[in-house]
Every structure is written in structure tokens, then in C-alpha cells.
N, C-alpha and C positions, 0 to 999 in steps of 0.2 A: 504494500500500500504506500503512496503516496503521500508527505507529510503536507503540509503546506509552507514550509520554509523552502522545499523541492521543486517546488511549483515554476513551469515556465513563465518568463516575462515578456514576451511578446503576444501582441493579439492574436497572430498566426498558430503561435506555440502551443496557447492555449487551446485554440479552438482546435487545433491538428490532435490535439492528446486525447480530446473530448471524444473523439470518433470510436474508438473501440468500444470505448462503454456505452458511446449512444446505438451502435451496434449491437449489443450485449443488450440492450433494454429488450428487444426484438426477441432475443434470443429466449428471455428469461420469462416473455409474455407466452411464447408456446412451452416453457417447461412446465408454467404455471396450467397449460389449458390442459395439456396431457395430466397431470396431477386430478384435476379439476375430472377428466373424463374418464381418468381411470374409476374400474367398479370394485378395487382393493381397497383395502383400509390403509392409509397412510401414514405411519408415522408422524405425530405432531412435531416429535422432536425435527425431525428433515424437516417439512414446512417452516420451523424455526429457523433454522440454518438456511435454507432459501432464500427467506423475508431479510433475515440481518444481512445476507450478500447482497439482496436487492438495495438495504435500507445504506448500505457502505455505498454502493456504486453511483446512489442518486447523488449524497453527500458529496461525491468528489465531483459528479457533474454540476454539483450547484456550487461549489468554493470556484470551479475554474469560469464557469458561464458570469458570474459574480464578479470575477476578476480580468476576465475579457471586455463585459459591456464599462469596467470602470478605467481602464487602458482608452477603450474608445471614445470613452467622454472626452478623456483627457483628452487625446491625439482633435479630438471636434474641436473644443473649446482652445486649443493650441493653432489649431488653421485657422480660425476666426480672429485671432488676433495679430495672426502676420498678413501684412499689406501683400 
């Protein structure tokens, strides 16, 4: 996992790293539907362990989407004030 001191600094960086996991979102929406359509009993424990890898992977897509759109203000608000 990714710390946040780790974290790339450029808007491209960011938004380049975002990709796997915003790939993975896809991925983890059919592990849930298969779960979901299986007619076995489930282990709550797995669901658990699911939900926390789901609940890790939003968290790092929202520290970097967080840190991309506040790069881009900046970089807006920096062209606006050169001539």
C-alpha cells in the first residue's frame, strides 16, 4: 500500500497511478455479483476481507483524485495570473 508521503506530484502522476485501481473497481463489482449469485453460503469472514480491500482501494483513489483536482486549481489559478 501506498503511504501518502509516497504519493506522486504531478497531475499526470497522479491521475496515471489512479488507473489500476479505477480498473480494479470493475473488477471487484463482478467479484461482488458472482458472490451475490452464488447459491453457497458465504463466509462473512471473506465478505469482510472483500469490503476492507474494496474500503483500502476507494481511500487511495480518493487521497490521489483529492490531490490531482488541488494541483489543478493551483496550475488554473497560476495561468490566470500570468499575462
Amino acid at each position: 500500500m501506498t503511504s501518502e508521503s509516497d504519493a506522486p506530484e504531478t497531475i499526470f502522476d497522479l491521475v496515471a497511478d489512479m488507473e489500476s485501481g479505477i480498473c480494479n473497481v470493475e473488477d471487484w463489482a463482478r467479484a461482488f455479483q458472482a458472490v451475490a449469485a452464488s447459491r453457497e453460503r458465504v463466509d462473512p469472514e471473506a465478505i469482510y476481507v472483500m469490503a476492507n480491500a474494496l474500503e483500502e482501494l476507494g481511500g487511495r483513489l480518493k487521497l490521489r483524485y483529492r490531490r490531482a483536482v488541488e494541483l489543478a486549481q493551483k496550475l488554473e489559478a497560476n495561468s490566470r495570473t500570468v499575462p
